[in-house]
C-alpha positions in Angstrom: 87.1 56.2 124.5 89.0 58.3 122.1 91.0 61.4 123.7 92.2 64.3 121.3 95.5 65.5 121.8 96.4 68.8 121.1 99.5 68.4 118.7 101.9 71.8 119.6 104.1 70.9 116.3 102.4 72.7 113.4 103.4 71.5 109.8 105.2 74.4 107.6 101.8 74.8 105.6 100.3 74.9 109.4 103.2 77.3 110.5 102.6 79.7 107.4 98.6 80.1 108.3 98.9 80.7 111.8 101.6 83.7 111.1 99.4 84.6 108.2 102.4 84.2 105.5 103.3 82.4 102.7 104.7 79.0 102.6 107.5 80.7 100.5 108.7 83.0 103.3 108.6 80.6 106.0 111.4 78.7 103.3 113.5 82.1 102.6 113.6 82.6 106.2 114.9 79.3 107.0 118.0 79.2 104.0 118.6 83.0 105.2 118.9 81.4 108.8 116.6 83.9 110.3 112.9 83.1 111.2 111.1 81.1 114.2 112.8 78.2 115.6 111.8 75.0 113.6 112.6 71.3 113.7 113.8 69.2 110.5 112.9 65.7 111.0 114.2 62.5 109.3 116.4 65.3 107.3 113.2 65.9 105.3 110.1 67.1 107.7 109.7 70.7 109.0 107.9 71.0 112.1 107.4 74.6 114.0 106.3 74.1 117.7 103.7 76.8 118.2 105.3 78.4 121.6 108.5 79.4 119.3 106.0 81.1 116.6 105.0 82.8 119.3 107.7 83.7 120.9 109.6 84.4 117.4 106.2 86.8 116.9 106.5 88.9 120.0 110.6 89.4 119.3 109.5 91.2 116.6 107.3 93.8 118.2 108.6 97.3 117.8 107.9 99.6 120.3 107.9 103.2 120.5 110.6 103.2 123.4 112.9 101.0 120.8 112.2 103.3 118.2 113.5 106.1 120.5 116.9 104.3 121.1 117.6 104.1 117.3 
């Protein structure tokens, strides 16, 4: 019997689809040392767990409250 597993680590091309961006700014945000969270494996693989998109996602929410404070 074969179970799927649900795999939370998304690949950068993965990572850039879900966000709805390009590979390129995924890249720029990493060398800039801004962007979600991600994890560099074997020095060489990027991997983006999808909880810290999300989370990275809703930190950039602007509100009108925060708007306000400016």
């Amino acid at each position: 019997m074969h179970i799927p597993i649900e795999v939370p680590f998304l690949s950068e091309q993965q990572a850039a689809q879900y966000l709805r961006v390009s590979v390129k700014s995924l890249q720029r945000w990493r060398f800039d040392l801004k962007g979600p969270a991600y994890a560099k494996l074997n020095g060489k693989l990027i991997r983006y767990h999808q909880a810290d998109l999300d989370e990275w996602m809703a930190q950039q929410t602007i509100t009108h409250e925060d708007k306000e404070s400016l």
